[in-house]
Structures are given as C-alpha cells and as structure tokens.
N, C-alpha and C positions, 0 to 999 in steps of 0.2 A: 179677866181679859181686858187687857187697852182697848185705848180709842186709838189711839194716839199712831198716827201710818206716817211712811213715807214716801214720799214720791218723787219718781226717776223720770227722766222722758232723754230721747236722744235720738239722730239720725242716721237710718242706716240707708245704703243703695243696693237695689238687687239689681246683677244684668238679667237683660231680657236674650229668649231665645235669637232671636234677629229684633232689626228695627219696626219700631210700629208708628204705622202713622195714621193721624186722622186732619179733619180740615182744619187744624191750629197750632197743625205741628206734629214733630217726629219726636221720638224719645228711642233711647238705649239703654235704659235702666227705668226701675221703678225705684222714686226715692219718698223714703214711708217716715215717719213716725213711730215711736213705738215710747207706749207708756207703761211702766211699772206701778203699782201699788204694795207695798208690802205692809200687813200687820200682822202680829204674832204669830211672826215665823211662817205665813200662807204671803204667795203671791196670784195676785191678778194683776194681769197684763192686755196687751193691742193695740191695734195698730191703725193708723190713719193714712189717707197720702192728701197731702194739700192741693188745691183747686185752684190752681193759677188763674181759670175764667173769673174768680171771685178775690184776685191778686192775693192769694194766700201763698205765702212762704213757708218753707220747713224754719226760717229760721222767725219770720211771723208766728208761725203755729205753738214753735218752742217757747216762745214768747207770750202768746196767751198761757196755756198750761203752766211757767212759771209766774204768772199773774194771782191763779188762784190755788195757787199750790200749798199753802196755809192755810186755807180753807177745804183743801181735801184730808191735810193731815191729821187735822183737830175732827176732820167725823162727816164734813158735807156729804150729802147721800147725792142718788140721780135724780132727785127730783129740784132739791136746790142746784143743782147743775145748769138746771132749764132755765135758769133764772142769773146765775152766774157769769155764764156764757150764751155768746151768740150762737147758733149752728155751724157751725165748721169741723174742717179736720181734726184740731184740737178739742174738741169738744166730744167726738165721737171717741176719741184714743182714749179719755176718761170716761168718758160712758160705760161704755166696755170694758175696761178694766174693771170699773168698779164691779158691772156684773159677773165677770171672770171671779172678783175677790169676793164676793157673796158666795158663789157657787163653791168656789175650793173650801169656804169657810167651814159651809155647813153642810157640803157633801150632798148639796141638789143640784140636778144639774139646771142651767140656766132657761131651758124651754118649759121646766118645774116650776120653776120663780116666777114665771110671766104667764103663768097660766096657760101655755100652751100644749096643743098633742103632742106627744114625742116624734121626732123628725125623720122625714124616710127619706129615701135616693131623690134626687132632682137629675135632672136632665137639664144640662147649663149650653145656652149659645157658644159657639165656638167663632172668634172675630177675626175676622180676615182686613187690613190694612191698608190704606188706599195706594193704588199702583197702576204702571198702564191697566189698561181692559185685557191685554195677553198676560201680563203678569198675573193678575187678578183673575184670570181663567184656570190659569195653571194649578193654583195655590186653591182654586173651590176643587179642580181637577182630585190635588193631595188631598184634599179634605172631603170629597164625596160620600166618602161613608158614613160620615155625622152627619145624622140628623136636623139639627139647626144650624145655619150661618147667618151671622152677623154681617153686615157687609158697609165698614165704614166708607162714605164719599164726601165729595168736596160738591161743586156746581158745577164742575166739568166733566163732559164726557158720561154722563149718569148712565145713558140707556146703554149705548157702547160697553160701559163697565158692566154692567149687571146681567146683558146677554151674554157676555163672556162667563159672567160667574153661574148662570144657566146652563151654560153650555159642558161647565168642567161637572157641576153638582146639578143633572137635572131631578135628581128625585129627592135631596135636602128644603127643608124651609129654610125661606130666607126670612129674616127681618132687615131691615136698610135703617144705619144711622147717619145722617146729613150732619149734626152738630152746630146746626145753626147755621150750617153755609150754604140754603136754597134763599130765592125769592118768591113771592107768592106767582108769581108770572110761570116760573119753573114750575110749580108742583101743580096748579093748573093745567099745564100742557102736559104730564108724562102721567099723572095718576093712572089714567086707563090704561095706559102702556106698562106698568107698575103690576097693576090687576093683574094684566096677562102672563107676565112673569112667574107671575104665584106669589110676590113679595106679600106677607103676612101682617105687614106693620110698619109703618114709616115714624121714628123717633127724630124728634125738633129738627123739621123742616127748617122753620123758619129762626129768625134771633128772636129772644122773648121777647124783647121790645118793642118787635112786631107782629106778633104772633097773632093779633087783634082780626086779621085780612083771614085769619083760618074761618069764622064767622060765615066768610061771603065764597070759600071753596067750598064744594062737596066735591070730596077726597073718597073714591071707592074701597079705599086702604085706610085701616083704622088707623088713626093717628097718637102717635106717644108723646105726652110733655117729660121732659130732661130736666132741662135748662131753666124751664118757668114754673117745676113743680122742687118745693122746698119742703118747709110742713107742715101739717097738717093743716096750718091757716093758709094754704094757696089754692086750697082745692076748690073752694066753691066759685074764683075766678076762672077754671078750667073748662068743667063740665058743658058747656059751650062752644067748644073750640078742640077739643081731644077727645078720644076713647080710652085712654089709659093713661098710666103715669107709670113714671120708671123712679122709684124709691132707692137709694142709696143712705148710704151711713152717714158717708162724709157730706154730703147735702143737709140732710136731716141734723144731723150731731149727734149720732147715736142712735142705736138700739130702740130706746126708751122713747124718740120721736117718731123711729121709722115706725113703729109697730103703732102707735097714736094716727100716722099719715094713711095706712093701709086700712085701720078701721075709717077714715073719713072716705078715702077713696072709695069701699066698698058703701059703703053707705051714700055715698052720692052718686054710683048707680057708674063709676068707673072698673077697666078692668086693672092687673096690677103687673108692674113689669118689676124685679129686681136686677138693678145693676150693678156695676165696682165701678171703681178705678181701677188699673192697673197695681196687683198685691200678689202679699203672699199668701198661705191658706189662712193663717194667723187673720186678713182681716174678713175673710172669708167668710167663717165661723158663723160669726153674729149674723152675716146677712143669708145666710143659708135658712134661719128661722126664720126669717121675713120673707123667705122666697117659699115657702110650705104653702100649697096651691095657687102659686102665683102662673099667670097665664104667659109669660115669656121669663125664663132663669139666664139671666147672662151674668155668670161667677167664674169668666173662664180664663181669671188673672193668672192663679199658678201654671196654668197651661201654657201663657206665654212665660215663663220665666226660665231662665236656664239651669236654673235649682229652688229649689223652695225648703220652705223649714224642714226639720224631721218634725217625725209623728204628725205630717200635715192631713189633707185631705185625700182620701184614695179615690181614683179616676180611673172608672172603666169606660175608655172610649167617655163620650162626650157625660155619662152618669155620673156624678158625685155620691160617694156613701157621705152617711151624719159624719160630723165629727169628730174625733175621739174626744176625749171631756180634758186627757192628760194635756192637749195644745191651749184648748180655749172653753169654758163653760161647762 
C-alpha cells in the first residue's frame, strides 16, 4: 500500500430554500468547501464553509489547504494537522477527510475510530431568520409542530419578535440567537421577560470582546458562548460568564478539536450546544457525533437548503437518523 494521496479541494454553492438572515447579514446560498483525499483507489472527503466573522474566504480557505497540501500527500495525519494549521474552515475540510479516508480505508466506521458509542437519532433545532415580529409569527405559526426553534435576532424589536414567535409556536422550545448584536444594557432589561417566554437559552448575546459585562448580569436564561468559544484552550475563560458553549467544526478545525473542546467543556462543569454553519448533510456528518448527548442539536443546515447531497441525512420532521457511512465515515 502507498502513502503517497492526493488532494483536491474546490468551491461549490448550494441555493438555499428562501433567504436567511441573521444580525450580519442575509445569504442566498451556502458557499462550502469541499475537500477530496484520495489513496489507493479509497476516497475521503468534506466539507467546510468559511467564517467571514474571522475574514475567511473560500478563496482564503483554498488557499490555506493549498499551503499544506504536500504535506497531506506524503502521510500528514490529524494530529499533525493541529499543528499545521490554525482552526478554520480549511482546517476542518481536512480533518474530516482524513477521517472519512481512515474510515473507507479500513472499513470502521469513524465514531469506531474515536472511541465513540455508535450514534442514534438527534433531535436538531430548526432556525427561523430574522424578519418583522408578524413575519416571524407566521414562519414559528408553519413551524409549530417542531419541537425546537431557533430564533435568530438582531437588537431590534427582540420582545416584539419573539412574542410573536410565541404566539405562532406556543408549545415548541425556543432557543434565541443574538450573534453578537445585544448590549449588556439589553439583556439586563429583557432576561425576565425572556424567562417568561419559555426561551431555553440565549446564544452570544453580547460581541466576545465584550462579553467580560456577562460577570456582572445574572441572566435567568442560561447563557451559550459562539463567538468567544473556539477550542478547547477557551474554555476555562468561559466558565465564568456562560452555561454552555456551542461547538462547531468550522470554529474548532475539525472533528479531532471539536471532540478535545466537548471533553474540556464537560469537565469544566459546562453544558454542550452543537452547531453548523449553513451546509449540506456532507458537513453534517462529523458534527452529528459531536452532538451524541449534547443538551441543544442545532444541524438544521440541509433543512434550509433547496436540495442537498444524495445519500444525505434522513429527516423525520425535526429527528436526524445517523448517517449512512456510504456519504461520510
């Protein structure tokens, strides 16, 4: 058997069901990443989508991955990866692949490889877009029979918006993501009024650079770090200031960080949210293992997309089954 791989990366766009917005913008498509590994005739593959918060470009991203891309050919594993590369979306698109290309190789599946149980159904948030507080009624109205909603906001109009999203979904939980566009002034004044909602969880209130002012709120609504939680070395600056943390791929760089960050978070007495970016089920895959007892699953990318891979993820209503091993792992 070789060592000897090659590797492909390139950019694709997926449209999105309608437009999605949250407090930094609107999108029409999801525009991903997607990494090949090939040796001896096996491919491992996956997928990223860049973090414009952290100015990453797909043509950035492509750009790292051809950086160290003779150094994945000749043998680098994941572990020299973490050392390679910074945390980003390119970082995670190799990650993943590489576990992809393990897993085809030698015929385990990849929650085998990592020591994990094997993977059951998750129950994934379902996200609703920012929009008036009647559009945003209507839209929990269409979505009342899932279970979770997500409910992105900006710093206008918050209560407004969310008694309306009350009002269409009253027997759904909500989780509320702000994205960094509250001030401490704001989540002082509504928490209580948040409580009575029922909202389950407020994700980064504030911008991480301020995030310092969570200290002096007591917030009745557990609080999620996003934005100020990366890996595994940011958690013991949290614990302080949040009750959870929302783990991602493309934050993390993979696989092989996020599952390092969720032992740190559980051991420093945090609970665990997994998120996406906006994807196909392709990047799905990976973080559906990181979300195996996680206290809030928000993976409900393919759900907005107006098509997704074949052989992607099966979706009953808001439940995710595992994923077939033939897509990813």
């Amino acid at each position: 058997m070789s060592m000897r791989r090659t590797v492909s990366a390139k950019h694709e766009s997926w449209p999105l069901a309608q437009v999605f917005r949250i407090a930094r913008g609107a999108k029409t498509a999801a525009d991903v990443i997607v990494v090949e590994i090939l040796q001896d005739g096996v491919r491992g593959w996956a997928e990223a989508v860049p973090y414009p918060r952290y100015n990453q470009t797909i043509e950035s991203c492509l750009a790292e991955i051809e950086s160290i891309h003779e150094a994945i050919a000749e043998g680098a594993n994941r572990h020299d990866l973490l050392s390679l590369l910074k945390p980003s979306a390119a970082r995670n698109a190799i990650d993943c692949a590489l576990w992809d290309l393990e897993a085809k190789m030698t015929g385990t599946p990849v929650w085998h490889l990592a020591g994990l149980d094997e993977p059951v159904d998750l129950v994934t948030a379902y996200t609703l877009s920012i929009d008036s507080p009647e559009a945003m009624g209507e839209a929990a109205a269409q979505n009342s029979h899932r279970p979770l909603l997500k409910i992105k906001l900006d710093g206008e109009f918050v209560l407004e918006r969310l008694e309306a999203v009350r009002a269409g979904a009253p027997e759904s939980r909500l989780v509320v993501d702000a994205n960094e566009g509250w001030s401490a002034e704001l989540l002082g004044e509504i928490g209580d009024a948040l409580k009575e909602l029922g909202v389950a969880m407020i994700e980064q209130p504030l911008p991480a650079e301020a995030d310092g002012a969570l200290k002096r709120i007591d917030c009745p609504v557990t609080l999620c770090a996003d934005e100020s939680c990366h890996g595994s070395d940011t958690v013991a600056d949290l614990a302080d200031r949040y009750g959870m943390v929302n783990i991602k791929l493309d934050k993390t760089g993979g696989l092989t960080e996020a599952l390092n960050l969720r032992r740190a978070a559980m051991a420093a007495g945090l609970e665990v949210m997994v998120g996406c970016m906006v994807g196909t089920s392709l990047a799905m895959a990976p973080a559906m293992l990181v979300a195996q007892g996680a206290k809030v699953v928000d993976l409900d990318g393919p759900l907005l997309m107006k098509m997704d891979r074949d052989l992607g993820v099966t979706f009953d209503g808001n439940t995710m089954l595992p994923c077939p091993s033939v897509l990813w792992g």
